[in-house]
GUKOL-301579 format. One record per residue (C-alpha): x, y, z; residue number from 1. Coordinates in nm, 4 decimals. Example, Ala and Ser with C-alpha at 12.3 -4.5 7.8 and 13.67 -1.06 7.14 Angstrom:
<sites>
<xx = 1.2300 | yy = -0.4500 | zz = 0.7800 | num = 1>
<xx = 1.3670 | yy = -0.1060 | zz = 0.7140 | num = 2>
</sites>
This chain:
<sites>
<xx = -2.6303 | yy = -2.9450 | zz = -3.2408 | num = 1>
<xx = -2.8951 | yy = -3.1638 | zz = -3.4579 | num = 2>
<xx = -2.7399 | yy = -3.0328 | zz = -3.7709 | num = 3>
<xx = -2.3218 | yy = -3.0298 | zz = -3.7281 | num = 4>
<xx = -2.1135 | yy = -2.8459 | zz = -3.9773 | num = 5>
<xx = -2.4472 | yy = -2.7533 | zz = -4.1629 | num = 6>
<xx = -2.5391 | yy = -3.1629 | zz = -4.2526 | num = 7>
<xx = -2.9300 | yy = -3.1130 | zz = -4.2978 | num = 8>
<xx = -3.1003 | yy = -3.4738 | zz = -4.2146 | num = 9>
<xx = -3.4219 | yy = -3.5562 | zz = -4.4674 | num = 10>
<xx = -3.6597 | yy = -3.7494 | zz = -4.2645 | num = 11>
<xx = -3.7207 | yy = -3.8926 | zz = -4.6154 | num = 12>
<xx = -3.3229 | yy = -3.9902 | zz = -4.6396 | num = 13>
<xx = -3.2508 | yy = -3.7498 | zz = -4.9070 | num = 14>
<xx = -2.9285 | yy = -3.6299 | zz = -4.9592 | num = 15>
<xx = -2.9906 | yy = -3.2612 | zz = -5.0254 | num = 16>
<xx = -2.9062 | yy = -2.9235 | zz = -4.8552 | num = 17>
<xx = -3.1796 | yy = -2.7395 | zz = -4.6700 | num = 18>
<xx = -3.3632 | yy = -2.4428 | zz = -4.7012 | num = 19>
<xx = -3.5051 | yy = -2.1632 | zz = -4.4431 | num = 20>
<xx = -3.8173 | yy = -2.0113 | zz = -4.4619 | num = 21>
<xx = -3.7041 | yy = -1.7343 | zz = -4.2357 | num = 22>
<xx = -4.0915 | yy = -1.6440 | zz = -4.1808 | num = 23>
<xx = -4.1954 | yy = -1.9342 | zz = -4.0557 | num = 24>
<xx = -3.8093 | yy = -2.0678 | zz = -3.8887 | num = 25>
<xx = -3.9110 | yy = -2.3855 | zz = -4.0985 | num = 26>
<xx = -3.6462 | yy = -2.5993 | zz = -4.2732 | num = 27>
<xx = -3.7122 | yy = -2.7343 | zz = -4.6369 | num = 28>
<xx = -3.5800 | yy = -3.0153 | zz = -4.7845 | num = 29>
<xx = -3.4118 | yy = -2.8911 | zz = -5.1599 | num = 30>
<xx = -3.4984 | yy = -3.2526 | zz = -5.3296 | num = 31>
<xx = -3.8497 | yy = -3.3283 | zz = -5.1459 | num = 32>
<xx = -3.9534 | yy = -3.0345 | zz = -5.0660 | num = 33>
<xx = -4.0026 | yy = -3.1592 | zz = -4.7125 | num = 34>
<xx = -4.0619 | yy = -2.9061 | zz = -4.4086 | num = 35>
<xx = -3.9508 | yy = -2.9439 | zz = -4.0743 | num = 36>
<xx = -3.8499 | yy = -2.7299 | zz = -3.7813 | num = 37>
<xx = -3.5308 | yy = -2.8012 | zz = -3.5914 | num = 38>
<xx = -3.7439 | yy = -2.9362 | zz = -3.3236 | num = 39>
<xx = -3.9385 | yy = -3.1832 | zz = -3.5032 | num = 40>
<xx = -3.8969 | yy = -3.5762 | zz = -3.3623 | num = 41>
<xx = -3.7334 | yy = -3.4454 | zz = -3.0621 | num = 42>
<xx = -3.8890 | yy = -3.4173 | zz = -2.6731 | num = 43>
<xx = -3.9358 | yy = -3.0749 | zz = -2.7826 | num = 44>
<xx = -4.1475 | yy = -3.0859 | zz = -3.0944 | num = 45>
<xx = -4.5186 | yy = -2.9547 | zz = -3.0247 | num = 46>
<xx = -4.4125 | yy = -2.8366 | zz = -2.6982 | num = 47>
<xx = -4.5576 | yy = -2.5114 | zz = -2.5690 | num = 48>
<xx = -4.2766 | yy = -2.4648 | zz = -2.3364 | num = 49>
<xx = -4.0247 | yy = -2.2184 | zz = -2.4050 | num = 50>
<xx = -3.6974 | yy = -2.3973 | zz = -2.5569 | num = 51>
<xx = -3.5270 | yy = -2.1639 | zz = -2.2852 | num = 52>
<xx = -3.7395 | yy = -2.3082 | zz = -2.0043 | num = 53>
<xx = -3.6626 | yy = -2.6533 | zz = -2.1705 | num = 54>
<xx = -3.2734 | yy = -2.5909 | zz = -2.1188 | num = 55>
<xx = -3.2995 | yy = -2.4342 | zz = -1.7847 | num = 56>
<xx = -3.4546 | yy = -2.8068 | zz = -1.6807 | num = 57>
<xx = -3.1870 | yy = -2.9944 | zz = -1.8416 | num = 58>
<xx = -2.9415 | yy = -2.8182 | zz = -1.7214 | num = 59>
<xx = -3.0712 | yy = -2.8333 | zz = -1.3727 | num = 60>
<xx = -3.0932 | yy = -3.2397 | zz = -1.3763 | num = 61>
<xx = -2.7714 | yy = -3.2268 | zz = -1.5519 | num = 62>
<xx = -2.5607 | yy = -3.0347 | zz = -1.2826 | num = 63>
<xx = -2.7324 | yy = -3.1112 | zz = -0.9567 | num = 64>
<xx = -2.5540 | yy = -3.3956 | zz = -0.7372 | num = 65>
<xx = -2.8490 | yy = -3.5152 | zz = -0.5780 | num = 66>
<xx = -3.1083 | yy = -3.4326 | zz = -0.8643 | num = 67>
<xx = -3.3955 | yy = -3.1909 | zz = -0.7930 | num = 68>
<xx = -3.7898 | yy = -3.2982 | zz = -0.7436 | num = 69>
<xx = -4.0442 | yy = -3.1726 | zz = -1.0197 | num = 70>
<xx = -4.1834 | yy = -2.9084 | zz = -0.7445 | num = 71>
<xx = -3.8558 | yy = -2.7192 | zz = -0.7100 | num = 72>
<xx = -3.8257 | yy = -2.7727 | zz = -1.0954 | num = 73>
<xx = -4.1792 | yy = -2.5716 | zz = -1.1242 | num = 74>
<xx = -4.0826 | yy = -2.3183 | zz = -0.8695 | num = 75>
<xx = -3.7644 | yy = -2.1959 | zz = -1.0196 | num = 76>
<xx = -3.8629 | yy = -2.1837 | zz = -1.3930 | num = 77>
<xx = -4.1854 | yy = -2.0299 | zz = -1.3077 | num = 78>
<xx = -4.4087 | yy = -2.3290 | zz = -1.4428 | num = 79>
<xx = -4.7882 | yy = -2.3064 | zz = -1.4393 | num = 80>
<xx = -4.8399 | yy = -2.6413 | zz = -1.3985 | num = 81>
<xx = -4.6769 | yy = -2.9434 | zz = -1.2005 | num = 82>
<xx = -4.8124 | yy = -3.2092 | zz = -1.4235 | num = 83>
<xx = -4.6101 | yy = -3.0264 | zz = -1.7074 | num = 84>
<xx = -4.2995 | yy = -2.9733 | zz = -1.4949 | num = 85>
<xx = -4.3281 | yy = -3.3548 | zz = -1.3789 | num = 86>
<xx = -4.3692 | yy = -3.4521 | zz = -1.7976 | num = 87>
<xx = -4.0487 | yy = -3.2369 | zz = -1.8431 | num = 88>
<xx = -3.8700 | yy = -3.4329 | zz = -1.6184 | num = 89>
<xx = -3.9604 | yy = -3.7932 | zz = -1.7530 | num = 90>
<xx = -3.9050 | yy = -3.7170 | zz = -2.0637 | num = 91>
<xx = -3.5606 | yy = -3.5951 | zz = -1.9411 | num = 92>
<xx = -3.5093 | yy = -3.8969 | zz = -1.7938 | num = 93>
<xx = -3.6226 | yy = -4.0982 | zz = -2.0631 | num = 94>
<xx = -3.3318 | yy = -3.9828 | zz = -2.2825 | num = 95>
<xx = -3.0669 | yy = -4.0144 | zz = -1.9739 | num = 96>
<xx = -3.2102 | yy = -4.3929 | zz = -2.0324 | num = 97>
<xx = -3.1790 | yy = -4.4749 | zz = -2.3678 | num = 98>
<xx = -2.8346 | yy = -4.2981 | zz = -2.3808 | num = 99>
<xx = -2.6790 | yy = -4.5223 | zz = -2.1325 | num = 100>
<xx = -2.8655 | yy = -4.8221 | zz = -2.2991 | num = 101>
<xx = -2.5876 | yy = -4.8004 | zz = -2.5275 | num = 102>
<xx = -2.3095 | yy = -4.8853 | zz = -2.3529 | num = 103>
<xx = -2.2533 | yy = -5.1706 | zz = -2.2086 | num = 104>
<xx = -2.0415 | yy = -5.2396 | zz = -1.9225 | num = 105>
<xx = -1.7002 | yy = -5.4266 | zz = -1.9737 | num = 106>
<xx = -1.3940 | yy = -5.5796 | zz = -1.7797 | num = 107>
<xx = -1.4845 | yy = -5.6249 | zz = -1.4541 | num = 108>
<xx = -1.8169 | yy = -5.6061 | zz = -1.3179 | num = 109>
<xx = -1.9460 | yy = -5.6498 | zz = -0.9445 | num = 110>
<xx = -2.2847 | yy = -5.7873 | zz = -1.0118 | num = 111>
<xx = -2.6197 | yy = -5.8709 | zz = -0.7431 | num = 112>
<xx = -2.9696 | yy = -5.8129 | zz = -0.7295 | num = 113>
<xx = -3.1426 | yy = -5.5704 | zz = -0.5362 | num = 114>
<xx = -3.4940 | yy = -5.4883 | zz = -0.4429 | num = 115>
<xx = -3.6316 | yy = -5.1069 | zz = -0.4331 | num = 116>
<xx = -3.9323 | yy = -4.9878 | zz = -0.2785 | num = 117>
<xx = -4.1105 | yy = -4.9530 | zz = 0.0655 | num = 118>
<xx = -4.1265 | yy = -5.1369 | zz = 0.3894 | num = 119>
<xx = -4.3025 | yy = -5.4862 | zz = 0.3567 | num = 120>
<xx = -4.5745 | yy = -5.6076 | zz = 0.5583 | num = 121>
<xx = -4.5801 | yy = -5.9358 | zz = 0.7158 | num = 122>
<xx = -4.8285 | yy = -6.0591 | zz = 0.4651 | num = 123>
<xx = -4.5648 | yy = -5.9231 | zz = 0.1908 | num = 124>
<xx = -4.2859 | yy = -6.1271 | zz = 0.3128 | num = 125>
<xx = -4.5146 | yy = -6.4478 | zz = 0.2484 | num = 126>
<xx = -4.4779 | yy = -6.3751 | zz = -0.1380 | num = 127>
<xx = -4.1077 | yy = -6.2215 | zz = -0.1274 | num = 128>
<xx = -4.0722 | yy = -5.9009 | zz = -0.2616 | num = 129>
<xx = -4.4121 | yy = -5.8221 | zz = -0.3802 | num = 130>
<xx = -4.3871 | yy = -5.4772 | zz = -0.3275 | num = 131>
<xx = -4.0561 | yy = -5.4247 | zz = -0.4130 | num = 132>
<xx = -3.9298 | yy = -5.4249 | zz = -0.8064 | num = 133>
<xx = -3.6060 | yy = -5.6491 | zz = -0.8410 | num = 134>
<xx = -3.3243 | yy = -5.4671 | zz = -1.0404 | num = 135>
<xx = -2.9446 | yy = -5.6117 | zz = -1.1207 | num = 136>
<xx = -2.6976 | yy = -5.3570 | zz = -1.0436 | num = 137>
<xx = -2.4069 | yy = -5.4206 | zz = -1.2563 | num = 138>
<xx = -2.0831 | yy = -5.1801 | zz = -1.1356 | num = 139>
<xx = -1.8188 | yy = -5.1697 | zz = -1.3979 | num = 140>
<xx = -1.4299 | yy = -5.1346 | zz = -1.1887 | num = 141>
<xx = -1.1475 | yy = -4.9449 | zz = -1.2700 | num = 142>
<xx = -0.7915 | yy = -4.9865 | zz = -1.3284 | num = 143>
<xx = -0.7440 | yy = -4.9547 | zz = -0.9648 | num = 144>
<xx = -1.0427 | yy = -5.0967 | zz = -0.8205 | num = 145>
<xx = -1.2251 | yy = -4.7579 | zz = -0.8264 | num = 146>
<xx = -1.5900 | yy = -4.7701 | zz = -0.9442 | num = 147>
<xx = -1.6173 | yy = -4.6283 | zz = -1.3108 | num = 148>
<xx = -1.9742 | yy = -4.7118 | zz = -1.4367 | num = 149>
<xx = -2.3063 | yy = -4.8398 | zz = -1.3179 | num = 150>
<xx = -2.5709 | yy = -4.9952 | zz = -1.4364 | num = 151>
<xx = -2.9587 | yy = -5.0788 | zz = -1.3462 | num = 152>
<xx = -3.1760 | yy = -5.3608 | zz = -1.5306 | num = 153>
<xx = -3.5653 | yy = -5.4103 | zz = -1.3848 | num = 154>
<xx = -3.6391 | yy = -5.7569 | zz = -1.3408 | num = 155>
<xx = -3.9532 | yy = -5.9519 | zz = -1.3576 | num = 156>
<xx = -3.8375 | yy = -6.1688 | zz = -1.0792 | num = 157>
<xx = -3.5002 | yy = -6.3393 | zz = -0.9614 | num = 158>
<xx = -3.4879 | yy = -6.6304 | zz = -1.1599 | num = 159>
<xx = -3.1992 | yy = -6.7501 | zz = -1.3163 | num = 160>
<xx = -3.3448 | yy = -6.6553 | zz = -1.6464 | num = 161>
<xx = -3.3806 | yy = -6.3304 | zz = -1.6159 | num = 162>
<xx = -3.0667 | yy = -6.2420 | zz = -1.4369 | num = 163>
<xx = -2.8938 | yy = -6.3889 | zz = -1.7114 | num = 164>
<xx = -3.0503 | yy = -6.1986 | zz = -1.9799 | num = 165>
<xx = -3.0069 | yy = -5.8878 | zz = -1.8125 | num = 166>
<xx = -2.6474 | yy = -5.9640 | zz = -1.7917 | num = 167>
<xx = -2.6655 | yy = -6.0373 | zz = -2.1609 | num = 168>
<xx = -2.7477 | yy = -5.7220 | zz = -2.2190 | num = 169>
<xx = -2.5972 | yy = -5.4650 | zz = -1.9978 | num = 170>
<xx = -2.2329 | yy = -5.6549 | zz = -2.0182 | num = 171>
<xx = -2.0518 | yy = -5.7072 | zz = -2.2751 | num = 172>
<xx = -1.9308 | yy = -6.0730 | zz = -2.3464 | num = 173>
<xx = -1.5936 | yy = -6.1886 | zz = -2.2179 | num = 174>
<xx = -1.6114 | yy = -5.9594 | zz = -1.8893 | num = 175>
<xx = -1.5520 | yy = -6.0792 | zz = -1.5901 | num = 176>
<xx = -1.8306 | yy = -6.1449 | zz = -1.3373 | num = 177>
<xx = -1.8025 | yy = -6.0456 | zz = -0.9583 | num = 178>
<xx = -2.1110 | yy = -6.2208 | zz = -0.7321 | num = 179>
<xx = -2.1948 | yy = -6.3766 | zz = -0.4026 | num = 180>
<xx = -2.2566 | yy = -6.7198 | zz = -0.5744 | num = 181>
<xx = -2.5719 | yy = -6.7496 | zz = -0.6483 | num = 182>
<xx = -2.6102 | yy = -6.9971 | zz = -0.9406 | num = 183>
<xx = -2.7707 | yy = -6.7045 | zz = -1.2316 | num = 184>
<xx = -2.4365 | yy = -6.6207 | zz = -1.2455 | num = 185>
<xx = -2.2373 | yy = -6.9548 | zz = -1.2058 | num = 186>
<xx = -2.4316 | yy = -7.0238 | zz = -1.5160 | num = 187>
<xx = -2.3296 | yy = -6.6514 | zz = -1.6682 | num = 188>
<xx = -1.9902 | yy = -6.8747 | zz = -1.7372 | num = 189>
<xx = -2.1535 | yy = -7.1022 | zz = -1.9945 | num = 190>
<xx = -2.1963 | yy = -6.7546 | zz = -2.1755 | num = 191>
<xx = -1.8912 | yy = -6.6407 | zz = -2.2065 | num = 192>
<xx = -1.8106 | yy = -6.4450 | zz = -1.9375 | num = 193>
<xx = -1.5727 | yy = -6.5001 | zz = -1.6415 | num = 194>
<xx = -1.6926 | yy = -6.5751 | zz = -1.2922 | num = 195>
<xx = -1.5409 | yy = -6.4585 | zz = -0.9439 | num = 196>
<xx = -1.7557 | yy = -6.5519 | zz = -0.6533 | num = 197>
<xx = -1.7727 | yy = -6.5168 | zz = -0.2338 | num = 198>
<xx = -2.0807 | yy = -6.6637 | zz = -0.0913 | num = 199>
<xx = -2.2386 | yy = -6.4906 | zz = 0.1188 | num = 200>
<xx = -2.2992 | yy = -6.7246 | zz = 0.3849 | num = 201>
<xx = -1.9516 | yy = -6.8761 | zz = 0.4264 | num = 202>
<xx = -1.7778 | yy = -6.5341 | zz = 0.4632 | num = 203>
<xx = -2.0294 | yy = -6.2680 | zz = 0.4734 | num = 204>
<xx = -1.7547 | yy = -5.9997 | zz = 0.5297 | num = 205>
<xx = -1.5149 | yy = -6.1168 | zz = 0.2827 | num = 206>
<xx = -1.8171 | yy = -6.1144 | zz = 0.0150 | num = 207>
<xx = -1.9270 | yy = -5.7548 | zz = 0.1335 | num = 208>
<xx = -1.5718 | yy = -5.6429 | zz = 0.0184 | num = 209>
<xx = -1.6147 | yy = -5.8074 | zz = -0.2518 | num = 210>
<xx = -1.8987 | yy = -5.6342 | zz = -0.3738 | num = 211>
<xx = -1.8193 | yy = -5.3087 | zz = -0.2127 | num = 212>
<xx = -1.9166 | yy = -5.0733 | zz = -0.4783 | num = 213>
<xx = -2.2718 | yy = -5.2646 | zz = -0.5105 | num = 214>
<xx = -2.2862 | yy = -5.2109 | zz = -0.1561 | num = 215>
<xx = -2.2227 | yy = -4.8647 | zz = -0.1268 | num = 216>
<xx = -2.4073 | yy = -4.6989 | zz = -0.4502 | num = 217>
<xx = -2.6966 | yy = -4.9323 | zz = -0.3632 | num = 218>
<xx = -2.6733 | yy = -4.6899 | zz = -0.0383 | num = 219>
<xx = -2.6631 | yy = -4.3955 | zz = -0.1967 | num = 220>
<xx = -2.9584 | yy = -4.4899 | zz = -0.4769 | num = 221>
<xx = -3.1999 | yy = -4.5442 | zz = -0.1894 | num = 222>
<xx = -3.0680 | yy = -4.2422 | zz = -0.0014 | num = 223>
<xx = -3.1431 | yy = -4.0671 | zz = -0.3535 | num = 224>
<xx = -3.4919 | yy = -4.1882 | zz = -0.3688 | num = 225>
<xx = -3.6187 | yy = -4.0936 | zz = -0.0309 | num = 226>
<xx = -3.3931 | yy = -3.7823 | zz = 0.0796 | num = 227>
<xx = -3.5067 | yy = -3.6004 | zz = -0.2752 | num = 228>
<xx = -3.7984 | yy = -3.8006 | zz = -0.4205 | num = 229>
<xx = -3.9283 | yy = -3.9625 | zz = -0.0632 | num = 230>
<xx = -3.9902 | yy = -4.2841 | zz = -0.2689 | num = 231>
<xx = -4.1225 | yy = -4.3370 | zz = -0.6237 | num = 232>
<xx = -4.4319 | yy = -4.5508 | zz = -0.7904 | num = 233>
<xx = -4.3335 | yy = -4.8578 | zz = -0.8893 | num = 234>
<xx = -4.4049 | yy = -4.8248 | zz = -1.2977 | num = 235>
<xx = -4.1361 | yy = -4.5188 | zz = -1.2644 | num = 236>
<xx = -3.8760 | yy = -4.6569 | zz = -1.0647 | num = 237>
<xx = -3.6847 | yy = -4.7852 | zz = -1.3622 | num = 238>
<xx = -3.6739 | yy = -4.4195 | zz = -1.4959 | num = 239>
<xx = -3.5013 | yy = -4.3044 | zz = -1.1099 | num = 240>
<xx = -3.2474 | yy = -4.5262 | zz = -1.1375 | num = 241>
<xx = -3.1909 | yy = -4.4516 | zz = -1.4868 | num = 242>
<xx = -3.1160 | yy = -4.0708 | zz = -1.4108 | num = 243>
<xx = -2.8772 | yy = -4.1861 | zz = -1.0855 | num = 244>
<xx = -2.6925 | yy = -4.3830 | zz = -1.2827 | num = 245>
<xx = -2.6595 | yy = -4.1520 | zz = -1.5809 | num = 246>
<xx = -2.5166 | yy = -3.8694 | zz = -1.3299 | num = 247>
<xx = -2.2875 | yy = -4.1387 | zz = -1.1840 | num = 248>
<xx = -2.1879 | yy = -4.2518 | zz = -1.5069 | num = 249>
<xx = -2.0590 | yy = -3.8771 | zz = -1.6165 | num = 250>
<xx = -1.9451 | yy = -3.7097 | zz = -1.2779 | num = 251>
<xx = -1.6196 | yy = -3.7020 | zz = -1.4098 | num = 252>
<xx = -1.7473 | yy = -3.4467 | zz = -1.6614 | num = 253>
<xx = -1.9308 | yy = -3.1638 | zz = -1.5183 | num = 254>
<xx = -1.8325 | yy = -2.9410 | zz = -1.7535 | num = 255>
<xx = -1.9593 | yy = -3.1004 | zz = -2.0472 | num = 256>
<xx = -2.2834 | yy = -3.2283 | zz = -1.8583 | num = 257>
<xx = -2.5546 | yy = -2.9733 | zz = -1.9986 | num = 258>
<xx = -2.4165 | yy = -3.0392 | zz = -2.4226 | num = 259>
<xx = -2.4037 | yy = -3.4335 | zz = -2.3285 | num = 260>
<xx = -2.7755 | yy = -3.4066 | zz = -2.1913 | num = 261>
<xx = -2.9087 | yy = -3.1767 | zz = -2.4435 | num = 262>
<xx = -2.7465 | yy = -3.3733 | zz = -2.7332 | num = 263>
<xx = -2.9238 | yy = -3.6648 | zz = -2.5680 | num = 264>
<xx = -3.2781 | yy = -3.5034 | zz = -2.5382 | num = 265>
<xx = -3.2423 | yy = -3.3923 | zz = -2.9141 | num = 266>
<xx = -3.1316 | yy = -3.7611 | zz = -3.0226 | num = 267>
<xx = -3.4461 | yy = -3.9679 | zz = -2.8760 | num = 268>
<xx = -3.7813 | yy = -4.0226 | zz = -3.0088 | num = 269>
<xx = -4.0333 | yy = -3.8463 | zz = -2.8283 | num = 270>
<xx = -4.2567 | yy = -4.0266 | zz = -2.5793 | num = 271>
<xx = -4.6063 | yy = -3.8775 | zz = -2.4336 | num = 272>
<xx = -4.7701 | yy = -3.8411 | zz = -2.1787 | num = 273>
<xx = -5.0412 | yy = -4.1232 | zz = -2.2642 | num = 274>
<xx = -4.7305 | yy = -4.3704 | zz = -2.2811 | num = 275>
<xx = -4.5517 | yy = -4.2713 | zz = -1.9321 | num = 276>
<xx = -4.8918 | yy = -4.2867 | zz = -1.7446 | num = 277>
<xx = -5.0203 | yy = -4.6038 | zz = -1.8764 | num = 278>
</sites>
């Protein structure tokens, strides 16, 4: 799967056929001389983990509707550890991240901010949202009206600013923008994109239909969080959403979801465990 139809990648950019050093299952560049193993600048390189173990995870987070928590994850595969079984699963759903980073949404989108986290205190609701992290939830429609893709963007806060750059760079230019007025995204038509809007406080059921999907798979994301995860740190919640939406994004697929994952995890730089828990 790194190496289709027998193409061997140089990390030096050479264009030269490999080599195997059957002894060592090491891969040598013909021109450089270079060695590398098939795991090298993947999740997996330097892992002590089993590659088997490896795929038994992905294909777990892969094919369960609801996802699994780290502790079942540990259980099943038999891992020592939970701090190794809970760096599995980042890393995971680091990749399930940068894979749908790619693709932006198009046509028409239902668009809105939401806030996840816990219950706020009174003193909380003096600064809004302080314990909550803002996202925009961007929902790509279908043909019909059905809901295709979806889409999660943390925010710093709700200014107009930052909406708009998420939108910048989760939709693609020349879409058309469904909202519930609020003026990030009257000003989302000065940059090319189309704008359909129901405020909220005019006709609050007429805008809840018209942000239906936002409505509903915001439901389901916070069902998500607390019925398998019973809530998340904040500095992680980005990566949560990231692996609902990537799920979402293929259900149509379940057959193919273990290659598409795999290909994924092979096809993103590595992060460690000193970058996820600073």
């Amino acid at each position: 799967m790194r190496w289709p139809d027998d193409i061997f990648v140089c990390p030096h950019g050479c264009k030269a056929n490999r080599g195997l050093i059957k002894t060592r299952q090491i891969f040598e560049c013909r021109k450089c001389h270079t060695q590398i193993s098939a795991t090298t600048g993947t999740m997996f390189h330097r892992s002590r983990v089993p590659l088997r173990t490896w795929f038994w995870a992905i294909f777990l987070m892969a094919t369960s509707k609801k996802s699994i928590s780290m502790l079942y994850l540990q259980r099943q595969l038999g891992i020592k550890s939970y701090r190794t079984a809970w760096l599995m699963g980042h890393k995971i759903r680091h990749a399930m991240m940068n894979r749908d980073k790619r693709y932006p949404l198009r046509g028409t989108v239902e668009a809105d901010e939401i806030f996840i986290g816990g219950k706020r205190s009174r003193a909380d609701r003096k600064t809004y949202g302080t314990n909550k992290t803002p996202f925009l939830i961007g929902v790509e429609e279908g043909t019909k009206g059905q809901p295709r893709f979806v889409t999660f963007e943390e925010l710093e806060n709700i200014y107009d600013q930052q909406i708009l750059g998420a939108i910048e760079r989760r939709v693609e230019k020349g879409s058309t923008i469904k909202s519930d007025g609020a003026g990030a995204y009257e000003k989302a038509a000065k940059k090319g994109y189309a704008h359909e809007r129901s405020v909220y406080s005019n006709d609050p059921q007429k805008t809840a239909e018209h942000l239906k999907w936002v409505n509903m798979l915001t439901s389901n994301l916070k069902r998500f969080l607390l019925s398998t995860h019973h809530g998340v740190f904040p500095k992680y919640r980005k990566a949560y959403l990231a692996e609902f939406a990537y799920r979402f994004n293929r259900r149509y697929w379940p057959n193919q979801s273990f290659g598409r994952l795999l290909y994924a995890c092979i096809h993103t730089n590595p992060i460690t465990l000193t970058v996820l828990s600073a």
